[in-house]
TORKOL-4160 file (C-alpha; in steps of 0.2 Angstrom, whole numbers, padded with zeros to 4 digits, m for minus):
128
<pt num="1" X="0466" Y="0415" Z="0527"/>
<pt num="2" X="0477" Y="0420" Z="0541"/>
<pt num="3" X="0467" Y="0430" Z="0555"/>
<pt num="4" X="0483" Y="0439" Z="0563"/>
<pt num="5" X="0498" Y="0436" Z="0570"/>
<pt num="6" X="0507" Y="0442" Z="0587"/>
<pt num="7" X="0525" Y="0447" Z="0588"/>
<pt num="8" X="0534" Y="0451" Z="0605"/>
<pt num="9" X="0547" Y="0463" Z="0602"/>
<pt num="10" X="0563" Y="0470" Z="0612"/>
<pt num="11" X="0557" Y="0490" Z="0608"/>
<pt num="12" X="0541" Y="0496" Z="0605"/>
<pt num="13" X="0545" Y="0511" Z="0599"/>
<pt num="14" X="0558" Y="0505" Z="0588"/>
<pt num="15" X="0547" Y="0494" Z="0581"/>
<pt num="16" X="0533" Y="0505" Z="0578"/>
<pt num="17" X="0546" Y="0517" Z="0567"/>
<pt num="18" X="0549" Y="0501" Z="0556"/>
<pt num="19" X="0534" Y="0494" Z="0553"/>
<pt num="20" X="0523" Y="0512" Z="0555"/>
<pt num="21" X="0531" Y="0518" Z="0539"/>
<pt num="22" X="0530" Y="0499" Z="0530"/>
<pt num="23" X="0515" Y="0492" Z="0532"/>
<pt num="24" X="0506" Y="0506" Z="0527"/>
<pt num="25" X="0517" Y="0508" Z="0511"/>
<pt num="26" X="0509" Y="0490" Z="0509"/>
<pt num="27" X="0492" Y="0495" Z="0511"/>
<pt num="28" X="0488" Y="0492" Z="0530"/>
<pt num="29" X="0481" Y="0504" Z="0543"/>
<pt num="30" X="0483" Y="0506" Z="0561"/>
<pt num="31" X="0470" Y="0496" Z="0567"/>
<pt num="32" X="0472" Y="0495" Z="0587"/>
<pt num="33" X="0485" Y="0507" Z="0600"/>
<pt num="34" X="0487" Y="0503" Z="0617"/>
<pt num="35" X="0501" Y="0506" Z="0629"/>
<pt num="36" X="0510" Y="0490" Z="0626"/>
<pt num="37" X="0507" Y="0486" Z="0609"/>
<pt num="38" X="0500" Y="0493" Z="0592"/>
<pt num="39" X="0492" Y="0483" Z="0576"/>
<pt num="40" X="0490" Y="0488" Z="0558"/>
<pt num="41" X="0477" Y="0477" Z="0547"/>
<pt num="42" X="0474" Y="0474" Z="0528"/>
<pt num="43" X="0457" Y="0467" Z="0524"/>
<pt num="44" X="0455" Y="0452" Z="0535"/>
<pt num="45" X="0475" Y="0449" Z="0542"/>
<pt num="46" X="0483" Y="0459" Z="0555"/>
<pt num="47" X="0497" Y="0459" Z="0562"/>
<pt num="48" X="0501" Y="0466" Z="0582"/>
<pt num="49" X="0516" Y="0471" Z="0589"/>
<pt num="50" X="0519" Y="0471" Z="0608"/>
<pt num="51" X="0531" Y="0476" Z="0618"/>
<pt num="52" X="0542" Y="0461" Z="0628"/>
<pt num="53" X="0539" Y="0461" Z="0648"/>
<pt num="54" X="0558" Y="0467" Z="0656"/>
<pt num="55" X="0562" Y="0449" Z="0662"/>
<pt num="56" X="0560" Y="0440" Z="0645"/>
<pt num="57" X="0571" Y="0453" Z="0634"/>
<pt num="58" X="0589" Y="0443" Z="0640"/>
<pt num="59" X="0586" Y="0429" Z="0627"/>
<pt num="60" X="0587" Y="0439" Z="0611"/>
<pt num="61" X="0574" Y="0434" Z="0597"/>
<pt num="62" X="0586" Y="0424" Z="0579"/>
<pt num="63" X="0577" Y="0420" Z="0564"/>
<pt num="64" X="0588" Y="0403" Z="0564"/>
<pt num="65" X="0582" Y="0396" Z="0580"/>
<pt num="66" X="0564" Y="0389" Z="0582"/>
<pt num="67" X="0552" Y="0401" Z="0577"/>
<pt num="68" X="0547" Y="0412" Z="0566"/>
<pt num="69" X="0561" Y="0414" Z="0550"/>
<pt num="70" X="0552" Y="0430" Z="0541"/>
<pt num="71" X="0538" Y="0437" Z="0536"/>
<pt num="72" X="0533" Y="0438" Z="0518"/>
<pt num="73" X="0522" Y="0452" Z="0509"/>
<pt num="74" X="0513" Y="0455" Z="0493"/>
<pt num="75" X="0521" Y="0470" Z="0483"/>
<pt num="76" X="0513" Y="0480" Z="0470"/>
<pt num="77" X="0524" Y="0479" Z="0456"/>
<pt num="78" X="0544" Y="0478" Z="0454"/>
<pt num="79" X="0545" Y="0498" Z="0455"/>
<pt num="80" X="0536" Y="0495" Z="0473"/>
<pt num="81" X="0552" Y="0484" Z="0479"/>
<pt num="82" X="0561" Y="0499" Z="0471"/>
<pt num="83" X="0552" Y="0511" Z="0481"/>
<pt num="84" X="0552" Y="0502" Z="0497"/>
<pt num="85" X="0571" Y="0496" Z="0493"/>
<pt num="86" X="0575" Y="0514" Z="0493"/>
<pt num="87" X="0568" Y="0518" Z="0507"/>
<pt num="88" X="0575" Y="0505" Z="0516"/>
<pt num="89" X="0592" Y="0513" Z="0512"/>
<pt num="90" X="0588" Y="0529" Z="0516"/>
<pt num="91" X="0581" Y="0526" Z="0532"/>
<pt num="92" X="0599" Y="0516" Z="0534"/>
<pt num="93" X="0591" Y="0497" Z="0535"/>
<pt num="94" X="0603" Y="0487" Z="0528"/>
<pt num="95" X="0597" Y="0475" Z="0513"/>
<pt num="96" X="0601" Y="0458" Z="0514"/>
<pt num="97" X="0609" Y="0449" Z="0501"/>
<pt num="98" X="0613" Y="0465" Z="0493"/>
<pt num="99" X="0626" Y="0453" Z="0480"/>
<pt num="100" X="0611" Y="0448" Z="0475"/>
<pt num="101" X="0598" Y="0459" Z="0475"/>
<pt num="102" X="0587" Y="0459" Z="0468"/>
<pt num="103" X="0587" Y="0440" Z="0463"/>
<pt num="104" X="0590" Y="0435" Z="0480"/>
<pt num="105" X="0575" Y="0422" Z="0478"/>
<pt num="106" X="0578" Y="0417" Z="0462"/>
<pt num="107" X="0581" Y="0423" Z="0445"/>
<pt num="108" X="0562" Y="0423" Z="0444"/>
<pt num="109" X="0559" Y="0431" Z="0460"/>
<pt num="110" X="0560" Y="0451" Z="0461"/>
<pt num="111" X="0562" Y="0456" Z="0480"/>
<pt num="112" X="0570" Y="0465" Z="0492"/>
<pt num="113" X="0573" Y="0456" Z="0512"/>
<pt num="114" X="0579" Y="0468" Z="0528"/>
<pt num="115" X="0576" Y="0467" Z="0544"/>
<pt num="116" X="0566" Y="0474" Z="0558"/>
<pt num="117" X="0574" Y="0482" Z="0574"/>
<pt num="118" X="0574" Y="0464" Z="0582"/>
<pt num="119" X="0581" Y="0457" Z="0566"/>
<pt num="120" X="0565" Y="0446" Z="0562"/>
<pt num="121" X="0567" Y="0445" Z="0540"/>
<pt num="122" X="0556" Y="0455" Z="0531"/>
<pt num="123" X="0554" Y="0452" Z="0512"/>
<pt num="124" X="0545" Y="0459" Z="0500"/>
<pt num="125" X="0541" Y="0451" Z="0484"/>
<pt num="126" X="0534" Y="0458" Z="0468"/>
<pt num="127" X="0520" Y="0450" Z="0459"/>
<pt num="128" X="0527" Y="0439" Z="0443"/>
């Protein structure tokens, strides 16, 4: 099991208005708060957020460098990637692979993928 994960990012509070509305719409709570970063924690996994010292921020973070490519999380049901899908647009986060949404992954695979402020790829995957 994966303990937590830390993820340095451009804006804190950017960051905290992306995530603070989906994780816990994914079943985490905030678990730590401090001046430079936050966390939110489901079960025995959590993951941390902190905000980038001024002198690293001039190399912006890709997905398609070395690194972290996306992060992948359990949804409910397919009406959950609904949901969250929805709220993606309302909130005006673009959806990727909208042509194929939401059989992006697969004919199989029912999920939505977005991404946070700092364009890390978020997916969200209904169960089969």
């Amino acid at each position: 099991m994966l303990h937590h994960v830390e993820i340095y990012v451009s804006d804190l509070q950017s960051s905290k208005a992306f995530w603070g509305w989906l994780l816990p719409e994914l079943g985490y709570f905030e678990y730590q708060k401090w001046h430079e970063g936050i966390s939110w924690k489901k079960d025995d996994t959590y993951l941390v957020f902190v905000q980038a010292e001024q002198r690293f921020l001039h190399i912006p973070y890709h997905r398609q460098r070395v690194g972290l490519n996306h992060l992948a999380f359990h949804a409910e049901s397919r009406s959950h990637v609904d949901k969250i899908t929805d709220a993606f647009k309302t909130k005006g986060i673009r959806i990727l692979y909208e042509d194929r949404h939401p059989y992006a992954g697969g004919e199989d695979y029912y999920a939505v993928y977005a991404e946070d402020p700092d364009r890390i790829k978020v997916e969200i995957v209904s169960p089969t």
